[in-house]
C-alpha positions in Angstrom: 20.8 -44.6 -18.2 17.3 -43.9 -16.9 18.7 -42.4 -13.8 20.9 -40.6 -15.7 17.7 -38.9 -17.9 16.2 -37.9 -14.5 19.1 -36.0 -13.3 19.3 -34.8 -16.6 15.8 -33.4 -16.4 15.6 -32.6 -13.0 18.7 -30.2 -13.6 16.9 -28.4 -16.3 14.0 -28.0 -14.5 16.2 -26.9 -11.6 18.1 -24.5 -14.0 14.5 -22.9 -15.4 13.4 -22.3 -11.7 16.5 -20.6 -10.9 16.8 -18.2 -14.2 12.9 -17.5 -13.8 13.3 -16.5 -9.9 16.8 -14.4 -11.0 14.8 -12.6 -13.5 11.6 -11.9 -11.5 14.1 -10.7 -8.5 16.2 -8.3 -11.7 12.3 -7.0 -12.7 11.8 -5.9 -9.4 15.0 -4.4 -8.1 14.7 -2.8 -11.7 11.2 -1.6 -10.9 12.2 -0.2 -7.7 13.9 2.2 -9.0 12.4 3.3 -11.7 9.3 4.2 -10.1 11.5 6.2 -7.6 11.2 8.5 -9.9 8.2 8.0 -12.3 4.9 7.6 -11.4 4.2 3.9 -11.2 0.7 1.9 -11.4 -0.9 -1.0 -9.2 -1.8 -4.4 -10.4 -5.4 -3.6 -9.7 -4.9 -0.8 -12.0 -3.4 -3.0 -14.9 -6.2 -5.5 -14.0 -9.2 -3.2 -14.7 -7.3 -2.5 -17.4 -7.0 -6.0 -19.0 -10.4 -6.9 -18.6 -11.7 -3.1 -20.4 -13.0 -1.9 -16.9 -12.4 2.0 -16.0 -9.8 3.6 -14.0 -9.8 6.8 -12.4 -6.3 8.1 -11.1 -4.4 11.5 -11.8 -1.5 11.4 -10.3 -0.5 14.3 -8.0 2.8 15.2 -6.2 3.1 15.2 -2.7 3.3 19.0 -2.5 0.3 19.3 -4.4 -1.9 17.4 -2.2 -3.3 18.5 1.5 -1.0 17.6 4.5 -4.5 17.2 6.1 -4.6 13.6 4.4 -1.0 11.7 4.8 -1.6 13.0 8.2 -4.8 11.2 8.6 -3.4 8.3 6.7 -0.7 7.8 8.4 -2.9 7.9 12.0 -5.1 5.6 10.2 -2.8 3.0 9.3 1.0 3.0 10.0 1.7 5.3 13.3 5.1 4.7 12.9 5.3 4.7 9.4 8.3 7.7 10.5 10.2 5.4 12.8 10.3 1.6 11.2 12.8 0.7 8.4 9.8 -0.8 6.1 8.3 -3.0 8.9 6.8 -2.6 12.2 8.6 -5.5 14.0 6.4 -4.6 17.1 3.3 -4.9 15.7 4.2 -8.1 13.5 5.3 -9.9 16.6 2.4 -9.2 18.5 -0.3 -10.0 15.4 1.8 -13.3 15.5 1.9 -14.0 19.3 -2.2 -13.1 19.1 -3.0 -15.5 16.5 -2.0 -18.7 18.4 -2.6 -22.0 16.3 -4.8 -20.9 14.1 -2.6 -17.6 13.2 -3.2 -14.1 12.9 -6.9 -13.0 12.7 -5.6 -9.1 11.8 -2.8 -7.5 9.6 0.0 -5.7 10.7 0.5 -4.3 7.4 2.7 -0.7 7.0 2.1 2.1 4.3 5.4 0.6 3.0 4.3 -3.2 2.6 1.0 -1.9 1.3 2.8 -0.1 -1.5 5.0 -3.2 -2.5 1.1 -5.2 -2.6 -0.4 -2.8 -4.5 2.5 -2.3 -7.0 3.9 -6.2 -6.9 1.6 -8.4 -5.6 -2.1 -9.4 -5.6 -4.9 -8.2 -3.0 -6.2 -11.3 -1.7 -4.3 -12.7 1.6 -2.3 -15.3 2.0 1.0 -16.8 3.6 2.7 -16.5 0.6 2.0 -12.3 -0.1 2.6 -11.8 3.2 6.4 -13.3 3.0 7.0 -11.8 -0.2 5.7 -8.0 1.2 8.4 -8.1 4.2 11.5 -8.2 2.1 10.1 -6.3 -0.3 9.1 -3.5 1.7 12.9 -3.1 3.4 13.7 -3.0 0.5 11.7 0.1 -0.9 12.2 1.5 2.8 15.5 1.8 1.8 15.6 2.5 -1.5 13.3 5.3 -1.6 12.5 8.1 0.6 9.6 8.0 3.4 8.5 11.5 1.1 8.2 8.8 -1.9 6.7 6.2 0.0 4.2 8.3 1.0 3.9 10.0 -2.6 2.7 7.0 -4.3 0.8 5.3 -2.1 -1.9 8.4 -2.0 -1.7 8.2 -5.6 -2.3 4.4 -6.0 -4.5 3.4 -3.1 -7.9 2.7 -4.2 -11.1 4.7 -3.1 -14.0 2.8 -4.1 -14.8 1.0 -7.5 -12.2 2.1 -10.4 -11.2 5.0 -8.2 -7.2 5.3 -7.6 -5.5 8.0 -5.6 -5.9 11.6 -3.6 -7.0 13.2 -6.5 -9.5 11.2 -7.7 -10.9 10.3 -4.5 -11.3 14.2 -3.6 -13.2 14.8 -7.3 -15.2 12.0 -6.6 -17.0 12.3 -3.4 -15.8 15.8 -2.4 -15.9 17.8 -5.9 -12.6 19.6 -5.1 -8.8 18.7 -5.6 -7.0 16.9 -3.2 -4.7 19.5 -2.0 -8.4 21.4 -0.7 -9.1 18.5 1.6 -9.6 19.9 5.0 -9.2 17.9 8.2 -12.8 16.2 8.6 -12.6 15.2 4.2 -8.9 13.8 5.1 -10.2 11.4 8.0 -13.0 10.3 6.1 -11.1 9.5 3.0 -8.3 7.7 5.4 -10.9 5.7 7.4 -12.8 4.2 4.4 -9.4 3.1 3.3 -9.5 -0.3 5.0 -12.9 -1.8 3.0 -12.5 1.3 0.2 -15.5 -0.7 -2.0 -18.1 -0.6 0.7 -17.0 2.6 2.9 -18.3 6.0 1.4 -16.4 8.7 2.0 -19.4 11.5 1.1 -21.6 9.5 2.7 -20.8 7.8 5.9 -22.3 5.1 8.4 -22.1 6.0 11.3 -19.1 3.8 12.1 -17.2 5.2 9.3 -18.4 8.7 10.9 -16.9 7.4 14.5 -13.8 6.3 12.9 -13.2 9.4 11.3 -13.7 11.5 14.2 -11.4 9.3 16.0 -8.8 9.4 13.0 -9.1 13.2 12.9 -8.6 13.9 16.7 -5.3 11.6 16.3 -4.3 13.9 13.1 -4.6 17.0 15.1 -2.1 15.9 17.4 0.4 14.2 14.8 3.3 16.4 14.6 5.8 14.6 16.6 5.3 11.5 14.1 5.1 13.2 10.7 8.7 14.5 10.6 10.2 12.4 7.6 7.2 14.2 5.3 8.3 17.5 6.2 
């Protein structure tokens, strides 16, 4: 009989695992697609929010911002972000062949699996993220355009403290709307992107400077890898 009890509870708790992972997986493919269409928020937006802190965003169509900056962006971190289906493969492989025992030391992240983190998932690093971003992101990748993946990343990425998004970021450190950003604002705003907290757009090291420059020169020359915004 005792045996019996366990198997008893065991397929309970077995049931409850199943119907929670059925529903998280209905939330999301739900979520998918509504914010194909409306403008979605990030969990580090609905964080500042539950603990009372301030958040800065205004969202603003693609059309409406400079092409100056998803150029930039896109030079600064996804290349192909054009030519992979969610996930650069490439890249992935070669972070993971680099990392040896001790595994990767650097990301291999795409604009697409940054937008499933930043709408899904939690900031800090780990195995487990990481596994969850890569289905997720093929599945965005094919669910909405590249136009839309682009869209809402500019307006959810953070730009320093409580700052979210193109238009916010261009108020804040260049007084001026995002869709006035010229090339050198853009590069600045796209380089700062990878430490957003500590890198100052208005106010650059000189690394930051170095890395903008660099990002800008690579803008310049973009056309051939910016088709799917057009």
């Amino acid at each position: 009989m005792a045996v019996r009890g366990r198997g008893q509870i065991l397929g309970r708790v077995l049931r409850w695992i199943f119907g929670v992972m059925t529903a998280a997986v209905l939330l999301l493919a739900a979520l998918l697609v509504l914010y194909a269409f409306v403008p979605p928020v990030s969990t580090l937006m609905i964080g500042r929010w539950a603990t009372l802190r301030t958040v800065e965003r205004v969202w603003m169509p693609l059309t409406k911002i400079s092409s100056n900056l998803p150029a930039a962006v896109m030079m600064a971190e996804d290349a192909q972000f054009c030519r992979h289906g969610g996930v650069d493969w490439n890249a992935l492989n070669e972070v993971i062949s680099d990392g040896g025992e001790d595994g990767p030391s650097r990301g291999a992240s795409t604009l697409s699996m940054q937008t499933v983190k930043n709408l899904f998932l939690w900031p800090s690093r780990s195995v487990i993220r990481k596994g969850l971003e890569i289905p997720l992101a093929l599945a965005l990748d094919f669910v909405w355009t590249k136009r839309r993946v682009m869209e809402v990343y500019l307006n959810i990425a953070e730009w320093g403290e409580g700052t979210f998004g193109a238009e916010a970021a261009a108020r804040r450190y260049f007084h001026k709307s995002a869709a006035d950003l010229s090339p050198r604002e853009a590069a600045l705003l796209a380089a700062a992107l990878p430490n957003p907290i500590l890198r100052n757009p208005a106010r650059p090291s000189r690394h930051h400077a170095v890395l903008a420059r660099i990002v800008g020169g690579r803008a310049a020359r973009s056309a051939p890898w910016t088709g799917c915004l057009r």
